[in-house]
GUDREN-631679 format. One record per atom (N, C-alpha, C): z, y, x; residue in one letter. Coordinates in steps of 0.001 Angstrom, whole numbers, padded with zeros to 6 digits, always signed. Atoms other than C-alpha are relative to their C-alpha. Example, Ala and Ser with C-alpha at 12.3 -4.5 7.8 and 13.67 -1.06 7.14 Angstrom:
BEGIN
+000000-001190+000890a;+007800-004500+012300a;+000000+001200+000900a;-000060-001190-000820s;+007140-001060+013670s;+000730+001090-000770s;
end
This chain:
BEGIN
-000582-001299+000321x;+093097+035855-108394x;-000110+000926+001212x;+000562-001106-001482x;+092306+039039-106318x;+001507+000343+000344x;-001537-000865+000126x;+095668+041018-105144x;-000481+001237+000517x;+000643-000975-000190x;+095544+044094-104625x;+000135+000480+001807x;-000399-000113-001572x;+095947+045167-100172x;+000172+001528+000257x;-000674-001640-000252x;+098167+048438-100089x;+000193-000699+002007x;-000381-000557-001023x;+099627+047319-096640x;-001518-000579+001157x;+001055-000189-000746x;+096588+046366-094842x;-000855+001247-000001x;+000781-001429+000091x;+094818+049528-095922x;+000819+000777+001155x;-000696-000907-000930x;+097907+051080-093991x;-000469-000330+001383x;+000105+000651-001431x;+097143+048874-090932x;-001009+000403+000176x;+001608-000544-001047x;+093296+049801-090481x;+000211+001471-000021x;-000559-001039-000410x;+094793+053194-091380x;+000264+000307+001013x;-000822-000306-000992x;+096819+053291-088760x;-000937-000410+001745x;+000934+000251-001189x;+094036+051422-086224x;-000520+001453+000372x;+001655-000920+000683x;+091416+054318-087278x;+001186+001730+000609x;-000934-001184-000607x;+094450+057164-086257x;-000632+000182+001139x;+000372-000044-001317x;+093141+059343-083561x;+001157+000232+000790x;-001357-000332-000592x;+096921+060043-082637x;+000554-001337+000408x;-000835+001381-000569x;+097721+056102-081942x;-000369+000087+001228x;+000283-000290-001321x;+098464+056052-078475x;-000985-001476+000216x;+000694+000947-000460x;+096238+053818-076458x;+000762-001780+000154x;-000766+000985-000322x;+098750+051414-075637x;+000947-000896-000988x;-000400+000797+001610x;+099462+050391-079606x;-001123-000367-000278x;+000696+000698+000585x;+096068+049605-080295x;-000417-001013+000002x;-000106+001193-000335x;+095714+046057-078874x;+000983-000570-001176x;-000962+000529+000918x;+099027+045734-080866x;-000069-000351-001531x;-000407-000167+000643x;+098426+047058-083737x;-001743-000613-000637x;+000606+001445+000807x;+095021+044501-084032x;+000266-001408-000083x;-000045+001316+000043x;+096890+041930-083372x;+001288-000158-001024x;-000331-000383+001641x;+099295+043272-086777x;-001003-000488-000829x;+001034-000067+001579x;+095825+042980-088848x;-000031-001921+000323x;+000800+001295-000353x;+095474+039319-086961x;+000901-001071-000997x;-001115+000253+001039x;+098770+038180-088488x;+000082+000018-001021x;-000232+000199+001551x;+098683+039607-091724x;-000671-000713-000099x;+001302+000776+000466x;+095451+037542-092119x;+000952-001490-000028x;-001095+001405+000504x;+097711+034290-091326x;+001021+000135-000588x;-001288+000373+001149x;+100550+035548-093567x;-000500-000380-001239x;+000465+000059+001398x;+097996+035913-096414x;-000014-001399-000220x;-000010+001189+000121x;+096695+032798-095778x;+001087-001346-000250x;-000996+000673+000925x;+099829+030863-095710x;+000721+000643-001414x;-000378-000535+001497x;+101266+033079-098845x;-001195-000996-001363x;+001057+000901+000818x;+098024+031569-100393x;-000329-001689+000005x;-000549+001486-000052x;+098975+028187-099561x;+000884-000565-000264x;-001331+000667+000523x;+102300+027682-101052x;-000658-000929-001103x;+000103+000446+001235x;+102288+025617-103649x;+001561-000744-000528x;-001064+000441+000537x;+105182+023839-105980x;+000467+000731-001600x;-000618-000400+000735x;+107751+024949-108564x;-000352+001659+000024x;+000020-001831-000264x;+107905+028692-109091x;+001468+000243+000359x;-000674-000059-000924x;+110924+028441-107836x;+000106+000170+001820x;+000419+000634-001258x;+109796+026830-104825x;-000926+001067+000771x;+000557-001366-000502x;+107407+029401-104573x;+000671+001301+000669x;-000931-001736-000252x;+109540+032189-104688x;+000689-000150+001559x;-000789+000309-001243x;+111455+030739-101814x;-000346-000116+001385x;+001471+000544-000869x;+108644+029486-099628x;-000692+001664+000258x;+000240-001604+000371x;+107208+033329-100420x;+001120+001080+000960x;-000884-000987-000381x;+110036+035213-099404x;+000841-000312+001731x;+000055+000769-001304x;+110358+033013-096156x;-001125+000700+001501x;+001555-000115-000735x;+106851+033654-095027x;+000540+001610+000310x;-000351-001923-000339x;+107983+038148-095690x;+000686+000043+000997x;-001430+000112-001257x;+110913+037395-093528x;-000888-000250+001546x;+000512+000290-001171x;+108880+036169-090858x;-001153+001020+000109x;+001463-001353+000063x;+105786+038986-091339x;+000674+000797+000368x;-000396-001119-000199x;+108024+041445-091559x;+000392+000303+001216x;-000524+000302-001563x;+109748+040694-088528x;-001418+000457+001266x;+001104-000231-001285x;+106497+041087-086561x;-000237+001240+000058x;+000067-001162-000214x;+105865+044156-087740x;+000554+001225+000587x;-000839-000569-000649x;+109068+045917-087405x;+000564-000129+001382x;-000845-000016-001215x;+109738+044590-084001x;-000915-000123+000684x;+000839+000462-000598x;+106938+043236-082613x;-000937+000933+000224x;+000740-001181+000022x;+104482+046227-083475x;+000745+001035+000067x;-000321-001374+000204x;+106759+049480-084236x;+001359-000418+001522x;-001142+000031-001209x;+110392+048567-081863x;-000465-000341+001227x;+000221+000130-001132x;+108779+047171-079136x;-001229+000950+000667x;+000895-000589-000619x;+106103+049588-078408x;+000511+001315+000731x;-000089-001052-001467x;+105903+051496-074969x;-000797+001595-000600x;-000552-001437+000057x;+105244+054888-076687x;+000823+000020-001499x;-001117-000479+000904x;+107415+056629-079594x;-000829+000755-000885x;+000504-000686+000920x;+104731+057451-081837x;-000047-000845-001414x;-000190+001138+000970x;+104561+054033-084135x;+001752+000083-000619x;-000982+000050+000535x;+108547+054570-084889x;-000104+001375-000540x;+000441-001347+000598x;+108589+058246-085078x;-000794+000254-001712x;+000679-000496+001242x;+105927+058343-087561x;-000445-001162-001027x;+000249+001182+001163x;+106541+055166-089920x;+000162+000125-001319x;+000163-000579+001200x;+107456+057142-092394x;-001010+000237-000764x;+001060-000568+000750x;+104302+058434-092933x;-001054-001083-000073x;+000754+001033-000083x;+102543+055493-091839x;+000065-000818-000683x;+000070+000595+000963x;+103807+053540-094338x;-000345-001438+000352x;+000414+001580-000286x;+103514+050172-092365x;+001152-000924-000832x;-001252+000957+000394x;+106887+049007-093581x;-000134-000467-001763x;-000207+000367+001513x;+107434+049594-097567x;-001421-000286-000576x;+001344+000299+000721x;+103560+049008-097944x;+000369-001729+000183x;+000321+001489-000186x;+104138+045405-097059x;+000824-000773-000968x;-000473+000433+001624x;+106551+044848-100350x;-000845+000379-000892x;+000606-000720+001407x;+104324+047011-102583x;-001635-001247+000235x;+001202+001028+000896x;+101905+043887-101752x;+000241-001271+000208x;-000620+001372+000734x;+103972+041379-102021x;+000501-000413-001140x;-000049+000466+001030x;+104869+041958-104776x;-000499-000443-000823x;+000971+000612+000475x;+102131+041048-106574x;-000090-001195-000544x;+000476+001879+000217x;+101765+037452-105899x;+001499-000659-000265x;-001517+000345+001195x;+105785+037341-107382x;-000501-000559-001275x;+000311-000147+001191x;+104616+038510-110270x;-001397-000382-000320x;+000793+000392+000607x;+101951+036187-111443x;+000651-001219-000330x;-000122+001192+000779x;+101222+033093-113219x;+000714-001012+000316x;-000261+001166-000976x;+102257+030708-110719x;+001704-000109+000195x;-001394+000220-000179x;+105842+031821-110769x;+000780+000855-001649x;-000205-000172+001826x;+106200+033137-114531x;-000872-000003-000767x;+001615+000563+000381x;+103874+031381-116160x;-000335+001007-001557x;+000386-001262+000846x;+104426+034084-119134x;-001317+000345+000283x;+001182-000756-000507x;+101941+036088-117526x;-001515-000644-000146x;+000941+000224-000280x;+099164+033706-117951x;-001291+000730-000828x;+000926+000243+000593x;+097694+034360-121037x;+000263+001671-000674x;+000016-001431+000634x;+098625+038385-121654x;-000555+000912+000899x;+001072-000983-000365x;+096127+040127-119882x;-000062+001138+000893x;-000434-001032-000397x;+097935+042321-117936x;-000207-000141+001807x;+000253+000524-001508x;+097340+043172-114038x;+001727+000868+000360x;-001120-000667-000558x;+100176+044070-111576x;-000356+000314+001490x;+000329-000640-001589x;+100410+045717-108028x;-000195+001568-000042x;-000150-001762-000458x;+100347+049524-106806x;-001346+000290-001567x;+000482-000405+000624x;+098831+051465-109715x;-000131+001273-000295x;+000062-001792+000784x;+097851+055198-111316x;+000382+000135-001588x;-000349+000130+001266x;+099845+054990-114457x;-000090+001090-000728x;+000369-000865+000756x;+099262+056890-117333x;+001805+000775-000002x;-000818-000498+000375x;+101795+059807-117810x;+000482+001125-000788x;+000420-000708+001019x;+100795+062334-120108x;-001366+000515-000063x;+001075-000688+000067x;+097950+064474-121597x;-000268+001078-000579x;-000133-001594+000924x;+097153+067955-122710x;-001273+000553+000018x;+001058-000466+000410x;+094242+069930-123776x;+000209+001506+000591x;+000359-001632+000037x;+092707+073176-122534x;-001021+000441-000487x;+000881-000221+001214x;+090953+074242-125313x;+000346+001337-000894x;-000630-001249+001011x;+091297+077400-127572x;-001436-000056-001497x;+001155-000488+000946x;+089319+078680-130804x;-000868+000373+000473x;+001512-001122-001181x;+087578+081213-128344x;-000457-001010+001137x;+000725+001343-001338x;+086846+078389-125576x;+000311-001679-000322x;+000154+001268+000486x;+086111+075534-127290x;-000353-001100+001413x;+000637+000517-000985x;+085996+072538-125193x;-000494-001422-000606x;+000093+001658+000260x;+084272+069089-125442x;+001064-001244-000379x;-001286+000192+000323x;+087045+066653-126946x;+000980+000751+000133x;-000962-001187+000114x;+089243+069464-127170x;+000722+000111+001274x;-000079-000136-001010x;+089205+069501-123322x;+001092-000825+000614x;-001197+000849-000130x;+090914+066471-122880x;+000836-000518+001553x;-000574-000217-001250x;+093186+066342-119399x;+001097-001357-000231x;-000964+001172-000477x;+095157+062686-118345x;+000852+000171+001164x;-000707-000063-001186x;+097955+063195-116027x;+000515-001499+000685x;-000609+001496-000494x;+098780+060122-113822x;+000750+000140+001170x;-000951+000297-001004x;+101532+058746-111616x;-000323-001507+000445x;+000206+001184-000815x;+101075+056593-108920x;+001385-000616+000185x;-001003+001068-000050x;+103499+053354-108861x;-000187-000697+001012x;+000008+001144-001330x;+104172+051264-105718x;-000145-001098-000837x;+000001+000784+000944x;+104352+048834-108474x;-000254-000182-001518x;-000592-000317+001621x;+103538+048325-111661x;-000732-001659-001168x;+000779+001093+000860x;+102840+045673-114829x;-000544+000696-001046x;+000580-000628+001487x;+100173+047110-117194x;-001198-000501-000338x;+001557+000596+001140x;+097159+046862-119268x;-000979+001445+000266x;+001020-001789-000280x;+094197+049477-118542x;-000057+000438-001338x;-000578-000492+001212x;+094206+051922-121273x;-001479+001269-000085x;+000873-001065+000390x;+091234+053953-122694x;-000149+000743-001022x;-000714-001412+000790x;+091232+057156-124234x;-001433+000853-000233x;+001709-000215-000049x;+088098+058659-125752x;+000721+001245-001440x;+000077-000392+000453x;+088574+061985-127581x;-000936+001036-000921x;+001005-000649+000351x;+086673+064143-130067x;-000079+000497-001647x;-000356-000576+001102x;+086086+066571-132550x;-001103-000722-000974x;+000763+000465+000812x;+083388+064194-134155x;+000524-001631-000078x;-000514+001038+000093x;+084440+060996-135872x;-000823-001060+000172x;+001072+001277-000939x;+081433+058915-134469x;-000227-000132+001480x;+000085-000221-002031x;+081878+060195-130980x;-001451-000319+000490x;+001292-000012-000410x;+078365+060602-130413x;-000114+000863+001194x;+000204-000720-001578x;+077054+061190-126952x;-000098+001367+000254x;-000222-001230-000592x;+078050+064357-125046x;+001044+000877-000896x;-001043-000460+000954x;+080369+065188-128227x;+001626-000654+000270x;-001574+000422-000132x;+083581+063526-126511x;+000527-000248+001639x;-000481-000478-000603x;+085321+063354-123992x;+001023-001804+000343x;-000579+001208+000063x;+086508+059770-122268x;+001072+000133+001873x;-000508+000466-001534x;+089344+058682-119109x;+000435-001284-000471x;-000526+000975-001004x;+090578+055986-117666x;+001214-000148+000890x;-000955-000047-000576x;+093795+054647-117006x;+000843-001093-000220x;-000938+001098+000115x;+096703+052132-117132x;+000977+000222-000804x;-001581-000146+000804x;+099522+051819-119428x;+000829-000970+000701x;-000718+000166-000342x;+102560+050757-117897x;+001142-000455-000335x;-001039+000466+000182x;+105264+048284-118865x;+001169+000121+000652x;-000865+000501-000664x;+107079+047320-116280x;-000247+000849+001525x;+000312+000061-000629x;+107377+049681-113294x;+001250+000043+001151x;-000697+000015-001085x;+108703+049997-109649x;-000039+000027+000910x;+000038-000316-001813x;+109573+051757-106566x;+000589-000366+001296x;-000560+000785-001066x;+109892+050436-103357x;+000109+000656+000605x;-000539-000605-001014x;+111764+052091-100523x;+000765-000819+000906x;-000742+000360-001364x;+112951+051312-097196x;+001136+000201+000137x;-001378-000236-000214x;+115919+053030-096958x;+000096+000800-001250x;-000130-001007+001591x;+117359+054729-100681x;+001560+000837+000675x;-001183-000779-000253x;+119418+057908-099696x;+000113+000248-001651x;-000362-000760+001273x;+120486+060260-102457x;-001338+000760-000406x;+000975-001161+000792x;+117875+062746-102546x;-001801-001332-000626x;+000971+000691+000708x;+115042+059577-103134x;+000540-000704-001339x;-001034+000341+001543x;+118033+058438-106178x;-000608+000765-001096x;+000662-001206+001198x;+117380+061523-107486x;-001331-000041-000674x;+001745-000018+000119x;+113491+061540-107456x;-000217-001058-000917x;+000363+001038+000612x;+113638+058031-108850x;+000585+000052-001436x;-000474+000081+001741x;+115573+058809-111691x;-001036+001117-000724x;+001574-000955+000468x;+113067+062040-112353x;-001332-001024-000574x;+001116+000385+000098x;+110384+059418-112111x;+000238-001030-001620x;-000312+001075+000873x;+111833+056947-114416x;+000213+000578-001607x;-000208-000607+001892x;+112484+059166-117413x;-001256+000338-000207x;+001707-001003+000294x;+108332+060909-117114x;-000132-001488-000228x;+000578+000948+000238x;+107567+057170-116867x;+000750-000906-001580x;-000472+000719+001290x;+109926+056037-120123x;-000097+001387-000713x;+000607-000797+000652x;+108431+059345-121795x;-000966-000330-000470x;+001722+000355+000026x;+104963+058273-121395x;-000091-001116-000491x;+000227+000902+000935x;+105762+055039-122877x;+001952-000662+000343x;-001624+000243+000453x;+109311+054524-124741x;+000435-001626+000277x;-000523+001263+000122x;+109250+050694-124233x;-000134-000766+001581x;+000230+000237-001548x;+108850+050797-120474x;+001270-000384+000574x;-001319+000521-000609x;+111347+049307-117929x;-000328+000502+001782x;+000053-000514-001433x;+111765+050743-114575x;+000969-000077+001353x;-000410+000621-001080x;+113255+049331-111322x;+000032+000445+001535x;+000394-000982-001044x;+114026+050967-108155x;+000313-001469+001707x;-000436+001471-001021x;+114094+047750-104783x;-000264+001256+001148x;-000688-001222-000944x;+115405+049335-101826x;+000765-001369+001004x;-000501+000704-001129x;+116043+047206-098617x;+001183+000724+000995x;-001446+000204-000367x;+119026+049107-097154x;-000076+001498-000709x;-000404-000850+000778x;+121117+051355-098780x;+000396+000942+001117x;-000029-001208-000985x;+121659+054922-097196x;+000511+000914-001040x;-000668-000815+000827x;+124102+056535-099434x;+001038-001047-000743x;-001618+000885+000838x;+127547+055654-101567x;-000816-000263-001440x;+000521+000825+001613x;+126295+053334-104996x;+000749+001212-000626x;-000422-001167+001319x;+126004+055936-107892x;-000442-001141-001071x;+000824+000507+002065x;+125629+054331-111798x;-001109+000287-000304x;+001414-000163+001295x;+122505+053731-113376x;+000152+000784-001147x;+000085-000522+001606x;+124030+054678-116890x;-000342+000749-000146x;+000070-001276+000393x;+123678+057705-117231x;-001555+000423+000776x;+001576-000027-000666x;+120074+057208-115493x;-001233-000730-001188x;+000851+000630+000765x;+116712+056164-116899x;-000419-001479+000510x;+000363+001290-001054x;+116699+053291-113969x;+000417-001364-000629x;-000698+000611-000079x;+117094+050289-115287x;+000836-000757+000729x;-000914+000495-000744x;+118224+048501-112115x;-000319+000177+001502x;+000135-000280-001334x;+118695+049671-108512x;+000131-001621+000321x;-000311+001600-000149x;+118145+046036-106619x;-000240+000137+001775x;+000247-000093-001412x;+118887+046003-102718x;-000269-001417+000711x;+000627+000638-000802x;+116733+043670-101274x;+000339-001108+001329x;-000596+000852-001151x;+118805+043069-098135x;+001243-000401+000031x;-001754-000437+000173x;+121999+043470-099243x;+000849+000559+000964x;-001098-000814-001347x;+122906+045788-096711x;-000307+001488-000042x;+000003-001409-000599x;+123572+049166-094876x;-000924+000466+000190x;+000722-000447-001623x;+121145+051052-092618x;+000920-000049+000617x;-001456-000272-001503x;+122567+051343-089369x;-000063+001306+000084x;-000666-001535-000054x;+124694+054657-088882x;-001236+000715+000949x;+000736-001264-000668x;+122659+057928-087555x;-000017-000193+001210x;-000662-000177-001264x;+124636+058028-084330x;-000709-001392+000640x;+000119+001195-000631x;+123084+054765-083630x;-001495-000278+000252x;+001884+000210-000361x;+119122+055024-084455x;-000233+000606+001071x;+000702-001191-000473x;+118965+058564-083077x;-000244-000516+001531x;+000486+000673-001570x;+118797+056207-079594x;-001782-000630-000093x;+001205+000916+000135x;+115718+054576-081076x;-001421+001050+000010x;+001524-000976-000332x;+113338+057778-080517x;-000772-000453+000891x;+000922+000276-001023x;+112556+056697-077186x;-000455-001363+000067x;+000718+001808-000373x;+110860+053338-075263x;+001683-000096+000303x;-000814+000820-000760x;+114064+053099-073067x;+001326+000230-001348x;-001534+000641+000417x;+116907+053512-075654x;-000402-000740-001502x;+000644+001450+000668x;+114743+050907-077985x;+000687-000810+001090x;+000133+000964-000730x;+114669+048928-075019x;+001564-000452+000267x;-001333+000216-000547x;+118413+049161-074132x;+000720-000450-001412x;-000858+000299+001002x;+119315+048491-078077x;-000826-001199-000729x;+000929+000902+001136x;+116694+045992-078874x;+000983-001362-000366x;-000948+001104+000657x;+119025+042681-078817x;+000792+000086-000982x;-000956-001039+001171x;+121883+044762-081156x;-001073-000195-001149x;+001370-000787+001344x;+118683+046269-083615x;-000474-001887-000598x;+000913+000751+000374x;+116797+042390-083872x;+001497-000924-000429x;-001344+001150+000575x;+120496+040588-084454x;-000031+000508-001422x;-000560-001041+001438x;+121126+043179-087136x;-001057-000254-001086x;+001227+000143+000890x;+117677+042679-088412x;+000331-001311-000830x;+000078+001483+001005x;+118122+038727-089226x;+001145-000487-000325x;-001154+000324+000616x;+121708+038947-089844x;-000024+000657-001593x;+000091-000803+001268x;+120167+040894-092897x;-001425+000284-000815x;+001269+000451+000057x;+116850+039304-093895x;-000162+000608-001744x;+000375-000125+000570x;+115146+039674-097078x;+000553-001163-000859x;-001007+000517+000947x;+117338+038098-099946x;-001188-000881-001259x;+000951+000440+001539x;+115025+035463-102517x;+000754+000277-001242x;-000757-000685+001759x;+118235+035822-104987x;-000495+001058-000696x;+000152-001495+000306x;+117542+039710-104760x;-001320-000279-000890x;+001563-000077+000089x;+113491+039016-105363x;+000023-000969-001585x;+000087+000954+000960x;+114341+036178-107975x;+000684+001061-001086x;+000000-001082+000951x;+116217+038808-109729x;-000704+000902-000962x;+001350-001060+000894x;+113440+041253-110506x;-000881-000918-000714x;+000553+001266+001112x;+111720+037906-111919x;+000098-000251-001091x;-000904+000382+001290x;+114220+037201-113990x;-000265+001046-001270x;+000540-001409+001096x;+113531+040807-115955x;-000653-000522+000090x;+000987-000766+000771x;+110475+041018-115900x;-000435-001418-001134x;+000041+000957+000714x;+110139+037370-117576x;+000904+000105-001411x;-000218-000201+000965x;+112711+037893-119713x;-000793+001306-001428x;+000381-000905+001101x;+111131+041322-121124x;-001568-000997-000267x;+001399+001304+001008x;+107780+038832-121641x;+000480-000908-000561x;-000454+001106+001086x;+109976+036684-123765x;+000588+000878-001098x;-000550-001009+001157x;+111111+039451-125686x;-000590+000509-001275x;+000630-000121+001215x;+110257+038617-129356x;+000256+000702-001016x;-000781-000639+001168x;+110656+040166-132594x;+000638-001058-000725x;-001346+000797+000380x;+114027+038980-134216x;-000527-000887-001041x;+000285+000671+001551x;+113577+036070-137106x;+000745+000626-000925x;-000932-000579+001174x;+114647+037318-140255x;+001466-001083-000754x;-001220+001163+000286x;+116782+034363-141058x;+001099+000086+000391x;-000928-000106-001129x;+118287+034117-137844x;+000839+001954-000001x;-000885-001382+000074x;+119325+038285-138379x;+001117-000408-001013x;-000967+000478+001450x;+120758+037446-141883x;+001031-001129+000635x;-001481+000588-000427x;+122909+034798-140015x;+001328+000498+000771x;-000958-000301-001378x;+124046+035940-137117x;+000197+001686-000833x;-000519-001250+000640x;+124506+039882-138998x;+000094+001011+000642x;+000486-001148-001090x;+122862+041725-136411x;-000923-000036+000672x;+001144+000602-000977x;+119981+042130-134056x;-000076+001764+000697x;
end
């Protein structure tokens, strides 16, 4: 099985930067040297899917760790923290782990329904620009898509036209994914990315009514609001924790007040690791919605409901 490599893309990304100072790039190949032995052991578990999961989420704990401390906290300039946001070293390295969760090996569902998972361009609507007076080829057919840090779907093709044999140059074809199961990953979930995610989650249970959507979020950065009244089905925090207060990073701009908070920052880190319950959780969905049959008729007539 292939997977798909969102956070390595970030890492030669981030090599290939002409703004990485000199004195991260040693570092930040010996990031690509690592992931290569996380893959490799990730690709060497074997057991239960349990066992997996556990073994799996072991190995992140220890990757992650290199990254965040080893590459971004410990480096002698302040451009790798500063700009991780954009760099995307951190939450890229769930959006490809998740992946190898969600396969065969640990819900064996998945073997035989066809579907791929990992960062995707999901389908999210489509509209025509076409008139009487400006006729267009399939009635100028336009696919809008949203990109998912995550997602479980089936590719999805779409071939329109004003002729019912669709004969060449008379139609009009894209390319795209339909989307079961999806989900965004964030580092830290304030309010204003709450918001966004609930925006995202209703365009994405628009675009297909039987969709399920999941927001994983390694520390929380805002007071717990309700799903209900959201399209989310389940906010799931990862670490089961805080961020650490404002007053406390805003030291972490520089080398020296890293350097003076690093023991504090790396306690805090593994007093608040990456949770398998949390990870076994999102399992648990998405397995259950692949067991999710249509009702027996018997069994309705007994029980007097469904």
């Amino acid at each position: 099985m292939t997977f798909p490599t969102p956070h390595l893309d970030k890492l030669k990304a981030t090599l290939e930067n002409e703004k990485l100072p000199k004195c991260d790039t040693p570092n930040t190949e010996r990031a690509i040297a690592k992931y290569k032995e996380w893959i490799a052991r990730l690709d060497a578990v074997k057991g239960t899917p349990d066992e997996i999961l556990q073994q799996s989420v072991g190995l992140l704990n220890d990757y992650r760790f290199s990254i965040d401390i080893d590459l971004i906290f410990d480096s002698q300039d302040n451009f790798l923290y500063r700009q991780k946001g954009q760099l995307k070293l951190d939450n890229s390295v769930i959006a490809e782990f998740l992946p190898r969760l969600i396969q065969p090996a640990v819900i064996p569902e998945l073997k035989d329904m066809g579907v791929d998972s990992g960062p995707r361009s999901s389908f999210a609507s489509l509209f025509f620009t076409s008139s009487l007076s400006a006729p267009e080829v399939g009635g100028g057919l336009n696919v809008r898509q949203k990109d998912q840090d995550f997602a479980v779907c089936k590719p999805l093709y779409i071939w329109t036209s004003h002729s019912a044999n669709l004969k060449e140059g008379q139609y009009e074809r894209a390319v795209t994914n339909i989307t079961y199961v999806a989900a965004e990953c964030k580092t830290n979930l304030d309010k204003t990315m709450f918001q966004e995610a609930c925006a995202t989650a209703r365009d994405t249970k628009f675009a297909v009514n039987g969709a399920s959507y999941y927001l994983l979020a390694e520390w929380l950065d805002m007071a717990p609001l309700s799903t209900a009244a959201t399209e989310i089905d389940e906010v799931i925090l990862l670490r089961k924790a805080k961020r650490i207060n404002s007053n406390v990073r805003s030291a972490f701009a520089t080398v020296e007040g890293r350097a003076k908070a690093r023991a504090a920052y790396v306690e805090y880190f593994k007093k608040y690791p990456f949770r398998a319950d949390m990870f076994k959780r999102f399992v648990v969905h998405v397995a259950k919605l692949l067991r999710n049959e249509a009702p027996e008729e018997r069994e309705v007539l007994d029980h007097g409901y469904f």
